[in-house]
N, C-alpha and C positions, 0 to 999 in steps of 0.2 A: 504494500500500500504506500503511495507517495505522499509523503505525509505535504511539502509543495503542490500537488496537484489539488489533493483534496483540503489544503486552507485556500487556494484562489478558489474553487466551487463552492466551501462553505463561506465564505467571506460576502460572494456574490448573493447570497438566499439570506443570510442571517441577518436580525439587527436586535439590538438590543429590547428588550420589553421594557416597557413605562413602570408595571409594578414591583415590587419589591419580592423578595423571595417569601414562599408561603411558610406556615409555620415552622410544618416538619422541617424546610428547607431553609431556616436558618443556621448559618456558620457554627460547626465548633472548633475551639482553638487550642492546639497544642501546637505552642515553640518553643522549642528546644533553642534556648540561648547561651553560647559559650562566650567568645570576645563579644564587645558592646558593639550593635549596629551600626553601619553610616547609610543608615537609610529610615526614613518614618516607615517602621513597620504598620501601625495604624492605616495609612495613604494604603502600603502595600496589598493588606488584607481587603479592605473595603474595593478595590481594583480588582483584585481576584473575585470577590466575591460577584462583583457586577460582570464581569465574563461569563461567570460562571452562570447567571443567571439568563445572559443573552445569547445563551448556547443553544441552537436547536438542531433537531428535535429537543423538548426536557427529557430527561431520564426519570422512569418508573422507580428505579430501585436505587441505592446509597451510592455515593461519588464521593470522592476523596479529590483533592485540590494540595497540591506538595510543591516548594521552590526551597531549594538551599542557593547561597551562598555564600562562599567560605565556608565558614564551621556553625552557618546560623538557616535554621529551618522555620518556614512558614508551613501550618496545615491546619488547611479547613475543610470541613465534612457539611457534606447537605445528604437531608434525604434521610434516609432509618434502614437501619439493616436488612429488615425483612417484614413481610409483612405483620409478624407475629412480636416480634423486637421493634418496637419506635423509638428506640435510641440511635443517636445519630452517631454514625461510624466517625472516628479516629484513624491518629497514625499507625494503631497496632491492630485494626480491621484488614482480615485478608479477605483479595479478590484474586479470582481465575487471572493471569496474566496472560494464557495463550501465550505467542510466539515472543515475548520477552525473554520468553526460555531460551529462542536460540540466543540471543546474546551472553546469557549465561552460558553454555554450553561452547559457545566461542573461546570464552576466556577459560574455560576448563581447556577446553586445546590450544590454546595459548601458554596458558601454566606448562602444560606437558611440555610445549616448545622449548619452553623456559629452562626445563631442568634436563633437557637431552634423552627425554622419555619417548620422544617422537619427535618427527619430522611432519612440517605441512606438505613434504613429497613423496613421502608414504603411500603404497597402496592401503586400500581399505580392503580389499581380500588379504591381505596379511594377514590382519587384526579379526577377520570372521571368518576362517577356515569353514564352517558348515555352513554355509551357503556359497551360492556363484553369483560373486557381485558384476553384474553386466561391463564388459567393455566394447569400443566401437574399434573394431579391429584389433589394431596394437596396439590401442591407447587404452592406458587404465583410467578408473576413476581415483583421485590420490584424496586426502583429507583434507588438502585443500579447495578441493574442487567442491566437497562436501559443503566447507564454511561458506563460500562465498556463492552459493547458487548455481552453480557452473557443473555439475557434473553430470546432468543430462536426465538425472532423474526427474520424473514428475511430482505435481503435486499433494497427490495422494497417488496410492498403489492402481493400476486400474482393476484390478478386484476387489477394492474396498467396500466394506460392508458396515453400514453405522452402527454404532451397540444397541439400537434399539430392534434389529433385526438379527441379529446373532452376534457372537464375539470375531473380531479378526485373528484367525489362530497361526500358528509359527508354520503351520501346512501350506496354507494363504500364503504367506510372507514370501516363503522357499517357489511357490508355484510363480507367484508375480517375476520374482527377480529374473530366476527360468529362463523364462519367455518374452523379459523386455529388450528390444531393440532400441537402443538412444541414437536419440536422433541425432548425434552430432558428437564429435571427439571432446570428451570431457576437458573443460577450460576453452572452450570456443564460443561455445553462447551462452543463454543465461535466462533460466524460469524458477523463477518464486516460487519454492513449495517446503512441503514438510518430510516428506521421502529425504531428500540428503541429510536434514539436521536428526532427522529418526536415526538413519545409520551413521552416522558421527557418534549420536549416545552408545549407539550398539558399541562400537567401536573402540571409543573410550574407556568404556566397561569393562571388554574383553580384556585390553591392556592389562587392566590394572584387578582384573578376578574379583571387581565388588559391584555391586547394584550403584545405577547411576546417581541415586537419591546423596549415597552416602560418600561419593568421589567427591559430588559438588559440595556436600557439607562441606570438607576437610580439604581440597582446594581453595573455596571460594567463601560459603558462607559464614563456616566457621572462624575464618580470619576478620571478618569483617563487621563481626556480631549480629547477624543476619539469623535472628534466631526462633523467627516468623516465620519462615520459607520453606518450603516440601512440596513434592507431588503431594495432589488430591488421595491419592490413596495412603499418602503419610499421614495424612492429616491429625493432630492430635486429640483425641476426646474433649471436647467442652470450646475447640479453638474460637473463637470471634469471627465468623466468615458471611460477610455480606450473600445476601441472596438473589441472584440473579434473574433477569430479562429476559425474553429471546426478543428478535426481529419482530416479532408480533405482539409484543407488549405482553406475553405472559408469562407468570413463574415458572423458574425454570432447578428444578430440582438439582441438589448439592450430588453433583460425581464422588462416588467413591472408589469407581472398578479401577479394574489396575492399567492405568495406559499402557497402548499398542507402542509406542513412539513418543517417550519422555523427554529425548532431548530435545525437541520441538518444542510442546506448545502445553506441559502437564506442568506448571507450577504455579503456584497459589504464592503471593506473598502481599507486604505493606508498605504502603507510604513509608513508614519507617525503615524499612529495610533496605527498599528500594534507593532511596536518598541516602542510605550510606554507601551502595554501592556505587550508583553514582560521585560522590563526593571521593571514593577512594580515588578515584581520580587523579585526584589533584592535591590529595591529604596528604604530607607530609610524615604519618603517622603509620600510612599504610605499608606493609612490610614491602621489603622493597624489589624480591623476587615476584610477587602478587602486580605491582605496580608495572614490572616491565611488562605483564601481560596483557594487565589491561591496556599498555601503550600499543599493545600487540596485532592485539583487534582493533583498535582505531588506525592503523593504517591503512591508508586506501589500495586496493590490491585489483582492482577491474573496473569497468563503468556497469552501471546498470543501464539494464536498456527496456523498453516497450513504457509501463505507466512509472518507471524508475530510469529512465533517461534524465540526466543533469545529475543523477547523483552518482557518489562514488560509492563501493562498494567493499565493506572489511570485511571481520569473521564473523558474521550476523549483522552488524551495524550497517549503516546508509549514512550518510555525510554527503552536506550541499552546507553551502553559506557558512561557514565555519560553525556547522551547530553536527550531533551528531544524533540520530532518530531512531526508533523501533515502536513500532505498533505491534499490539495484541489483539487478537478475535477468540472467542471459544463461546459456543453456545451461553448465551446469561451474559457476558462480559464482555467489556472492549477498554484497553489499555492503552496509553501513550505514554517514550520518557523522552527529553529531550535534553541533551548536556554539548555545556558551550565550555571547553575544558580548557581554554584558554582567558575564558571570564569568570572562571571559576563560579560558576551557576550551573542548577539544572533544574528541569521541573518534571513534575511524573503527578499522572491523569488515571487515579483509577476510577470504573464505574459498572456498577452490575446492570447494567442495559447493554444488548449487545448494539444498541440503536444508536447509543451517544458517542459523537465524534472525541474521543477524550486525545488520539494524537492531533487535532487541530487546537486542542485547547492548552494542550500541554506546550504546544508553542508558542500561541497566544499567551501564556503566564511565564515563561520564560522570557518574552519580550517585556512582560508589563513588570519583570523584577530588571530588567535592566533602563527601565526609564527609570521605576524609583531610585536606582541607584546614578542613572548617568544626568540625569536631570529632574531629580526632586522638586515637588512643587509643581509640576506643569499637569494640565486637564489634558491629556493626549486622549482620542479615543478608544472606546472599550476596544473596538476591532482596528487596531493601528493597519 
């Protein structure tokens, strides 16, 4: 999803509403303040919060609104958890992230890169000896070609089967690979899907003989106190998890089953979490093997092309305008982050509607944290 293409179309349709937010859908506020701000956070929140409002479609179910900079976080919450909870979600509210995960999953083979566990010119039939990972003659598919889109797989399996009509079983998996032809020498072109990042996780996995869940802990989340985050089927007894949307405005019940393809698009996490990993960025704090990775995936490695034309292309990430982007979709939820790692800010859009544009808003609040800081005091409008 071109998170540029779809803010010039939302930009065009939206404008802001005359009234105010209704009850349920008044702000709540947790900041986390470490050094003293050089910005009226008051100006900042009341800015967000009128975005927030002039965002359409509204969203049925709880949205989360996140911006750090530096070592200082803004988050406000509209909306109530679920229909049965009208408490309005917080930073420590998890939502379905969808494909946030490849960018996690990136900097897991990133890290790997890091420590001389792998190579990005690695076949991925190395790493999954019981299947036959397709190639287009005598080109393999490598792990790189995985991260960046380019390895010829599709978007989904073409034997996919939704879980509400049976499970996708390792039969399935073995039978698809089989029998796909790619269309093109892996690293030649380029389609958006979840087939490469699924076998990246597989991948990664095998390396290392543990379930994906637990690599990313102890690469990534656990360094970063990311102590919110798991596949849906991790999920802890009693955890705080927004209740989701679909496309049709209806409830859409909490995933438990064990995902097909984790490294994709199966992690649940929070404002909170998410804004630390973003912020490790640029933390000083952040250990500093962890740090080169994440430098790792933000290098630009191809272009994207078709509705991702102008952008560049890392190990999950998208980068145009010196900002760096990933959107989330999964039935119930639609997520946005967006990190300007050189202004040290980022912002991150979560919302249990899969209807509401949260990466156009997550750039829209990214922008409106860099007016309070680059030019406090000015009435710029809601939709700059």
């Amino acid at each position: 999803m071109n998170p540029r293409l779809l803010l010039t179309v939302f930009l065009a349709a939206c404008h802001p509403v005359a009234s105010g937010p209704a009850a349920d859908d008044r702000p709540a506020q947790a900041d986390a303040l470490r050094p003293e701000p050089t910005f009226d956070l008051s100006s900042l929140r009341r800015r967000l919060s009128r975005q927030y409002t002039g965002t359409l479609p509204h969203a049925s179910g709880a949205v989360v609104v996140a911006v750090a900079s530096g070592a200082t976080d803004v988050v406000l919450g509209f909306g109530a958890r679920s229909a049965e909870d009208r408490e309005t979600p917080d930073e420590n509210t998890a939502f379905g992230i969808g494909s946030l995960t490849k960018v996690m999953t990136g900097v897991a083979l990133a890290d790997a890169v890091e420590q001389g566990l792998v190579s990005l010119d690695d076949e991925a039939q190395r790493f999954l000896p019981d299947v036959t990972v397709p190639r287009y003659d005598d080109h393999p598919v490598r792990l790189g070609h995985l991260a960046t889109y380019s390895s010829g797989l599709p978007w989904m399996p073409t034997n996919w089967v939704e879980r509400d009509k049976g499970p996708y079983s390792d039969a399935m998996w073995r039978e698809f690979l089989s029998g796909y032809a790619l269309p093109h020498a892996p690293g030649d072109g380029f389609e958006y899907g979840n087939v490469g990042f699924g076998m990246l996780g597989f991948a990664l996995a095998a390396r290392e003989h543990v379930p994906l869940g637990e690599l990313l802990r102890a690469r990534v989340f656990g360094r970063l106190g990311m102590q919110h985050t798991w596949f849906f089927d991790e999920r802890p007894e009693g955890a705080d998890v927004a209740h989701g949307y679909d496309d049709k405005g209806s409830p859409v019940p909490l995933r438990s089953d064990t995902p097909f393809f984790p490294g994709c698009c199966a992690l649940e996490s929070t404002a909170h979490d998410l804004l630390a990993f973003l912020r490790a960025h640029w933390d000083e704090s952040t250990p500093a093997e962890l740090r080169r990775a994440l430098d790792m995936a933000l290098l630009p490695r191809r272009k994207g092309e078709g509705a991702y034309a102008g952008q560049e292309v890392g190990l999950g990430w998208f980068m145009a305008d010196g900002l760096a982007t990933k959107s989330g979709l999964m039935k119930g939820f639609r997520t946005g982050i967006a990190l300007d790692r050189a202004g040290r800010r980022a912002a991150v859009v979560l919302a249990a509607d899969a209807r509401f544009p949260s990466e156009v808003l997550a750039v829209q609040a990214l922008r409106a944290l860099a007016v309070e800081q680059d030019a406090p005091g000015t009435t710029a409008p809601v939709h700059e």
